[in-house]
C-alpha positions in Angstrom: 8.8 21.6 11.8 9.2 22.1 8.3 7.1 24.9 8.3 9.1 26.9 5.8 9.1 24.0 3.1 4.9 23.5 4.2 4.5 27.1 3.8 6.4 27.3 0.0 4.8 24.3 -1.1 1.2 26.1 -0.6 2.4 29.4 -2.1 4.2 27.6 -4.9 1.1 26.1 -6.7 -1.5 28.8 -5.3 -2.7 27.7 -2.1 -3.4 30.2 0.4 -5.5 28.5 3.0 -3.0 26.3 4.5 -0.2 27.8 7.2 2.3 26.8 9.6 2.9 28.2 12.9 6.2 26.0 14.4 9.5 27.8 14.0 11.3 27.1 10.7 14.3 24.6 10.7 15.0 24.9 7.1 15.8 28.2 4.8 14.7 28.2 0.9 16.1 30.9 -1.2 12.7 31.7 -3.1 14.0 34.9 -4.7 14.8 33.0 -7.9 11.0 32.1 -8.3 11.3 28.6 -7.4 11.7 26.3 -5.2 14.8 23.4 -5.2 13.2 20.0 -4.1 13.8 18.6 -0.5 17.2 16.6 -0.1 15.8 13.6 1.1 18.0 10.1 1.9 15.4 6.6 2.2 17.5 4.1 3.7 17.5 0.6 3.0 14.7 -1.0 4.8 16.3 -3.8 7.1 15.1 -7.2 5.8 15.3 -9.4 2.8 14.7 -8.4 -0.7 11.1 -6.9 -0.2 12.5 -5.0 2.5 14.7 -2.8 -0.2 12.0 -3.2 -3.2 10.2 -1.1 -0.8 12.4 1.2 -0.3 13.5 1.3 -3.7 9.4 2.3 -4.5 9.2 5.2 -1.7 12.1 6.8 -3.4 10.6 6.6 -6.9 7.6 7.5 -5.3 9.0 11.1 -4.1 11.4 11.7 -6.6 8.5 12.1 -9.2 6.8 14.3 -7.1 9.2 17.1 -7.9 9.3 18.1 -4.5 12.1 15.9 -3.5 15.7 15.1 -4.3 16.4 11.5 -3.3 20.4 11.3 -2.1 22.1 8.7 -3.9 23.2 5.8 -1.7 26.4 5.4 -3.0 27.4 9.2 -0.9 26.1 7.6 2.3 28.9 7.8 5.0 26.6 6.0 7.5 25.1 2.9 5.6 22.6 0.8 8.5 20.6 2.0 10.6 18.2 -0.1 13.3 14.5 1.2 13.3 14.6 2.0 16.7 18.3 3.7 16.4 19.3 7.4 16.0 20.9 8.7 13.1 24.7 10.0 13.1 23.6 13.3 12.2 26.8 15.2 11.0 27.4 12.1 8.8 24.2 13.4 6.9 24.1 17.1 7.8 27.7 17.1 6.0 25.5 15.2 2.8 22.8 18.4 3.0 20.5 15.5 3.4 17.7 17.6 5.6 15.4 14.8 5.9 15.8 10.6 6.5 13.9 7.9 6.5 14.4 4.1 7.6 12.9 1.3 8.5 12.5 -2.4 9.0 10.0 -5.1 7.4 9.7 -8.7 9.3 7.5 -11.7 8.5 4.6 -12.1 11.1 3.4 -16.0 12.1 0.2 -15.8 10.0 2.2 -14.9 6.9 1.7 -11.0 7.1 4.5 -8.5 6.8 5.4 -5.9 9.8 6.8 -2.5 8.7 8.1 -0.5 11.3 9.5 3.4 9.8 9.9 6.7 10.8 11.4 9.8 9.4 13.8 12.3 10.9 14.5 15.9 10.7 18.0 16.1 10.3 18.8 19.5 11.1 16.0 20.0 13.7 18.1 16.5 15.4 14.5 14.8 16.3 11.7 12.5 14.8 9.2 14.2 12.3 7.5 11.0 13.5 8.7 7.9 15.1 7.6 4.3 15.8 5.1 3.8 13.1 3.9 0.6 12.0 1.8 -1.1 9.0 0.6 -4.7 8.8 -0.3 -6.2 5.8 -0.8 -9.4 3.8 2.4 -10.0 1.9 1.1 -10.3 -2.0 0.4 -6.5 -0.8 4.0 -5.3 -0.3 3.7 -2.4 -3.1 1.1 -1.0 -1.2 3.2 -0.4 1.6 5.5 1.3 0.2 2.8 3.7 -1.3 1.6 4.2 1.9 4.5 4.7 4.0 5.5 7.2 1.0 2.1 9.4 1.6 3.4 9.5 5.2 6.0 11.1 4.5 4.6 13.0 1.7 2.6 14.6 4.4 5.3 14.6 7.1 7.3 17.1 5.2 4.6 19.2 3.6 1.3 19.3 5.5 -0.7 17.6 3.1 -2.1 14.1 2.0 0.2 12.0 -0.2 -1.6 10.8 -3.4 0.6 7.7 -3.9 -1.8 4.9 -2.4 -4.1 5.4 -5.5 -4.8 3.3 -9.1 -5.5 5.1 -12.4 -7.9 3.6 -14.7 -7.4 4.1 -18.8 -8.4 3.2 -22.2 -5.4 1.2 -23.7 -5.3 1.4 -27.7 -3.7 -1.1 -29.5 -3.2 -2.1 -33.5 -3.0 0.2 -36.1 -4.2 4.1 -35.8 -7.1 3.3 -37.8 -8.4 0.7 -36.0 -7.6 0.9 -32.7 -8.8 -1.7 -30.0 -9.7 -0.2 -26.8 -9.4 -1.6 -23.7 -10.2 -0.7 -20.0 -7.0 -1.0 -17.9 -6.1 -0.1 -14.3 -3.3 0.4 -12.7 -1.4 1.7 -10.0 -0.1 5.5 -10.1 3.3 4.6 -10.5 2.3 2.1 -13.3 2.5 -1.5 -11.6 -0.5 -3.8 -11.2 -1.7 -3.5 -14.3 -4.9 -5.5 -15.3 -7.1 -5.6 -18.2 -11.2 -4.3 -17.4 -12.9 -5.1 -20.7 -11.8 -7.4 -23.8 -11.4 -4.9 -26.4 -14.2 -6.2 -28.8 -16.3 -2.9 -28.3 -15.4 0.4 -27.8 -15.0 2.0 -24.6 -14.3 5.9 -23.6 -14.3 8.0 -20.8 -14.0 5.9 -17.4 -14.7 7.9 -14.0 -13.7 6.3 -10.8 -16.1 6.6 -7.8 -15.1 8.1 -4.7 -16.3 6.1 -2.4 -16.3 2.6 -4.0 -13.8 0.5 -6.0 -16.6 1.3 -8.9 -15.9 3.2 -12.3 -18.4 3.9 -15.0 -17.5 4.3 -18.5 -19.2 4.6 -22.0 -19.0 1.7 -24.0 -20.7 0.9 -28.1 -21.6 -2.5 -26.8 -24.0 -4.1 -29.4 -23.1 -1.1 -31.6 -25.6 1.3 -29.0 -23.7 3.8 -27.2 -24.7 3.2 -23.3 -23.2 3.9 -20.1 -22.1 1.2 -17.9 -21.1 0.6 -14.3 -18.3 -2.0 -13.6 -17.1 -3.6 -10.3 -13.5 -3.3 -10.5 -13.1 -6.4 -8.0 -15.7 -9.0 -9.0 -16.1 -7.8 -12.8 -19.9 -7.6 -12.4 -21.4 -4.4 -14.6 -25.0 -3.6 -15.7 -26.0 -0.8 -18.1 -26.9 2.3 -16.3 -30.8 2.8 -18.0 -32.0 2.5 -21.5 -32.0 6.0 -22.9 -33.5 6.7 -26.5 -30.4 8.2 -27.4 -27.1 8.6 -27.4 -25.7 9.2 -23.5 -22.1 9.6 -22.7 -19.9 11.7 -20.3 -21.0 9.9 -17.3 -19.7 11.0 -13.9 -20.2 9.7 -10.3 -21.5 12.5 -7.4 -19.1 12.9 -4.8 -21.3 10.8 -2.4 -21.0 7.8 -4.8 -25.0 7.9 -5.1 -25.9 9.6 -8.7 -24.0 10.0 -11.8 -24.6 12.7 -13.9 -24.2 12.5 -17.6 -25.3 13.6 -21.3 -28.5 12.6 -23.0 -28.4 13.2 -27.2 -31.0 13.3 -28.7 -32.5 15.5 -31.9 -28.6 16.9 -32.5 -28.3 18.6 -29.0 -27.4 17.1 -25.7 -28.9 17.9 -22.4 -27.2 17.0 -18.8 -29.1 14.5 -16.6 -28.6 13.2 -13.3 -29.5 9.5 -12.0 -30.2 8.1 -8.5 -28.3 4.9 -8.8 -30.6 3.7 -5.7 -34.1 4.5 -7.1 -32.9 4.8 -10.8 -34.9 8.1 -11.2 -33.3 10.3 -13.4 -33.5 14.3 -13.3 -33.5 16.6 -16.6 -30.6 19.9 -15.4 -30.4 21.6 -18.8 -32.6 22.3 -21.9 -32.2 23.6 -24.7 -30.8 23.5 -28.1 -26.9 23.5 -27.4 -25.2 20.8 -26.5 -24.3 20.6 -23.1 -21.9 17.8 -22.2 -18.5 16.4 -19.2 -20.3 17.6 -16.0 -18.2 17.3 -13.0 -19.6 17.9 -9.7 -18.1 20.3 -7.2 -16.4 18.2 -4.1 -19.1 19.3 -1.9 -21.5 18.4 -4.3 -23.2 21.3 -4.7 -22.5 22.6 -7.9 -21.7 21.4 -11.5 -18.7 22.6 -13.9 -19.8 21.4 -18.0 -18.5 22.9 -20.7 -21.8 23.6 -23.5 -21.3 26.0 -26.5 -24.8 27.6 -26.0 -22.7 30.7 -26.2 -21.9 29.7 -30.0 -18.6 27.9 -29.1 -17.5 25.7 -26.6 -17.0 27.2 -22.6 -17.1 26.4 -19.1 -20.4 26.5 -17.2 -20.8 26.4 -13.6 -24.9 26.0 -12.3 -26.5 24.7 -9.4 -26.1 20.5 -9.2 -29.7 20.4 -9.7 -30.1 22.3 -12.2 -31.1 26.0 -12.6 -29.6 29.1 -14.7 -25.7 28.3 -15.8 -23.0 31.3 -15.0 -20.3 31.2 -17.7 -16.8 31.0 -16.1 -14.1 31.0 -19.1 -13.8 34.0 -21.3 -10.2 33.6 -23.0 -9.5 32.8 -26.2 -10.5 29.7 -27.8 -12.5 26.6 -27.0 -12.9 25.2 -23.4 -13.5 21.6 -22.9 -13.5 18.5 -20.2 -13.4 20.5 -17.1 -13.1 18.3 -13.9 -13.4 19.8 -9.9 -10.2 19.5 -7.8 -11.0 17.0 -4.9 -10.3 20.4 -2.8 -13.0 22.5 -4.3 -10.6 25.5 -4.9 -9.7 24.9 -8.8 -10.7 23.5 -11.9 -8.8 21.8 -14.7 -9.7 21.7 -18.2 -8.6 21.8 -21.9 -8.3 24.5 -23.9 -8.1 24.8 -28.0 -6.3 27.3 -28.9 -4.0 28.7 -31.7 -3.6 25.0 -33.3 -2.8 24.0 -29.8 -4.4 21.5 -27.0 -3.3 23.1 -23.6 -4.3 21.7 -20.2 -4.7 24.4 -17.8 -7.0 25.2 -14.1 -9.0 28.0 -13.1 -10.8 29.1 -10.0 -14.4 28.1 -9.6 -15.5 31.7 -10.5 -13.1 32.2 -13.9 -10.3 33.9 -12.3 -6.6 33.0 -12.6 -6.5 30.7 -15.5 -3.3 29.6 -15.7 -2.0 27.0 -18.5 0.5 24.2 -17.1 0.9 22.1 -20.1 0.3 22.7 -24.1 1.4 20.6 -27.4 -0.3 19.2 -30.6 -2.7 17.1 -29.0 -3.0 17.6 -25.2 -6.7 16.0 -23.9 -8.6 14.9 -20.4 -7.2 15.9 -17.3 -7.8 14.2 -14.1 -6.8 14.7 -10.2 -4.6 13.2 -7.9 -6.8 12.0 -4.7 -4.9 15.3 -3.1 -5.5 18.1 -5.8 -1.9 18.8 -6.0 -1.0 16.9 -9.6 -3.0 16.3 -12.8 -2.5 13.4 -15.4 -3.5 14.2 -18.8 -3.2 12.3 -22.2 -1.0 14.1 -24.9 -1.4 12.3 -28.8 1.7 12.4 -31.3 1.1 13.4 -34.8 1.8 11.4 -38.0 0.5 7.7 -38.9 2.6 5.6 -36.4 1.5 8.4 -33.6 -0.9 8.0 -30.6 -1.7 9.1 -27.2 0.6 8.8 -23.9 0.2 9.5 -20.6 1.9 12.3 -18.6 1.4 13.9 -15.3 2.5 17.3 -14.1 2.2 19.5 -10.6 -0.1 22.7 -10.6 3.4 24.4 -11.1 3.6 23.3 -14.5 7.3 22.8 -13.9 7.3 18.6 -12.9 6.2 16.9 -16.0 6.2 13.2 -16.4 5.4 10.9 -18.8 3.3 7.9 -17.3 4.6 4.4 -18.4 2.1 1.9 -20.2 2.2 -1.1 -22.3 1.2 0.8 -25.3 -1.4 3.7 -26.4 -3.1 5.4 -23.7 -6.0 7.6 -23.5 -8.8 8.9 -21.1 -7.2 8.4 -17.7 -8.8 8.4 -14.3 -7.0 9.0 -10.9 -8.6 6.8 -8.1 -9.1 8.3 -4.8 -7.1 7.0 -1.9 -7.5 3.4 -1.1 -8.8 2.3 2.0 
């Protein structure tokens, strides 16, 4: 079911190893290039207040993933429904709504919340699923409504939701000269927000791990430039090594054991990998360039860094421990902070070019560059837990200027601007909770 929408959604941002083999309910007219986003109705969730704040969230949640077009409540003709009902489907086919979720949330004996949802296919007249149901302590009700909205993220595409996920960032504060910078995390959609680090030294570049609420980050601590890992849930951090010189650019494997990162020293920098078990580290490159932001493949075995051994800055892909680098960007202009799609199948980087900062992908081998977002200052772009959305940093010109965060969709066509408390720089997308 859905299979048309599924099938769109891959072609639409360049995906061609996903397909759907049930027999398509819903027609898109794709001769105009594009594809109009999903009519989609979220009920009220039957309970008290919490109840419609989560509802409230999953529609948010949707509607700024482009993909969907959240019917207004005020058009509904039918305005309850039980969680174990059936909807009046002409009173929503006549709305075009084509898909409809609702719910219930209930306080259990011990305190936790029950969530019972499901989602229909309206013009199909059955469940995409039915009688689903999530537990969980009540100071935790946001998160529900981030998962239930990956549910049905995936329910109507074929792919994981990216919603249940935190972003971590360097907040900047005070005037443009001097600017205090802050860790802060958050969740994706900008709730939760908590301060990591107390802004009396400078910190840059955090990197979430993937497989442990850890980040590290590069910090001037004591006015020496180290890199540092931090427990985001117990505060506890500890320097990672003490390197003669200069090391920044640090970035977990995809295993969560070994962070690879850049060693200055002399004027050039050199990529080295640490075991964060045995503490060993492991020399990749050499050489008089400087060779900097490595970011491991997904399956580990290959890095991306950009190094301007070529006599400007590019994109490198070698071996992930070590050997001879292949070049993979040839355009004009100069490549920078690449990072590896959690699917393995693209890379993102910046690119300087023309007076402009662009934010664009590639394939692992060079091909199909394609920019998706350019402007005056346009820096750092990170992955959604599901590869499907980037968030980037853009910086306004002029004295009172500084850097936001926005998010757009490998289409280039859903842009966003992220909401923080102030200036934000150097964002990091979390993978899925557990």
């Amino acid at each position: 079911m859905f299979s048309t929408f599924k099938k769109l959604f891959i072609t639409l941002i360049a995906i061609f190893a996903f397909a759907t083999s049930a027999s398509a309910r819903i027609e898109f007219d794709i001769t105009r290039g594009n594809v109009e986003p999903l009519p989609v109705a979220i009920m009220d969730f039957q309970g008290d207040k919490v109840a419609q704040d989560i509802s409230a969230i999953i529609s948010n949640n949707l509607r700024n993933s482009g993909l969907f077009k959240i019917t207004d409540k005020a058009a509904f003709i039918q305005k309850t429904l039980p969680v174990s009902g059936r909807p009046k489907l002409e009173d929503w086919r006549v709305l075009n709504v084509q898909a409809l979720a609702n719910g219930a949330v209930s306080k259990l004996a011990d305190g936790r919340l029950r969530v019972d949802y499901r989602l229909w296919d309206i013009f199909a007249s059955e469940e995409v699923f039915g009688g689903k149901r999530l537990e969980i302590e009540a100071k935790f009700w946001r998160r529900a409504a981030h998962i239930i909205s990956d549910k049905i993220y995936e329910g109507l595409t074929g792919e994981k939701g990216y919603f249940d996920s935190r972003v971590v960032f360097v907040d900047e504060s005070g005037p443009k000269n001097k600017r205090v910078k802050r860790l802060v995390i958050m969740d994706q959609d900008g709730a939760n927000i908590r301060t990591l680090t107390r802004g009396s030294d400078l910190v840059l570049t955090p990197r979430f791990s993937p497989t442990r609420q850890e980040i590290t980050y590069m910090s001037f601590e004591g006015g020496q430039p180290r890199v540092y890992l931090l427990q985001i849930e117990t505060g506890q951090r500890e320097v990672v090594g003490n390197f003669p010189g200069m090391t920044f650019s640090p970035r977990f494997s995809p295993d969560g054991q070994k962070i690879v990162m850049s060693l200055q020293q002399e004027g050039n920098a050199n990529i080295y990998s640490m075991d964060l078990r045995s503490r060993n580290t492991t020399r990749l490159t050499s050489g008089a360039a400087i060779d900097t932001a490595p970011s491991f493949a997904p399956d580990g075995s290959r890095l991306v860094f950009e190094s301007d051994r070529g006599g400007r800055q590019q994109l490198y892909v070698m071996g992930a421990g070590g050997g001879t680098p292949k070049r993979i960007s040839f355009g004009n202009g100069r490549y920078s902070t690449p990072v590896w799609s959690p699917r393995g199948d693209l890379i993102a980087f910046t690119k300087q070019s023309g007076g402009q900062f662009l934010i664009g992908v590639m394939k692992p081998d060079g091909s199909g560059e394609r920019i998706l977002a350019e402007g005056f200052h346009n820096e750092g772009p990170t992955w959604a837990p599901n590869g499907r959305v980037l968030m980037f940093f853009r910086e306004s010109p002029g004295a009172k200027g500084g850097p936001k965060l926005y998010s757009i969709d490998l289409t280039g066509r859903n842009e966003r601007k992220v909401q923080t408390p102030s200036f934000a720089s150097d964002p990091a997308w979390s993978p899925l909770l557990d």
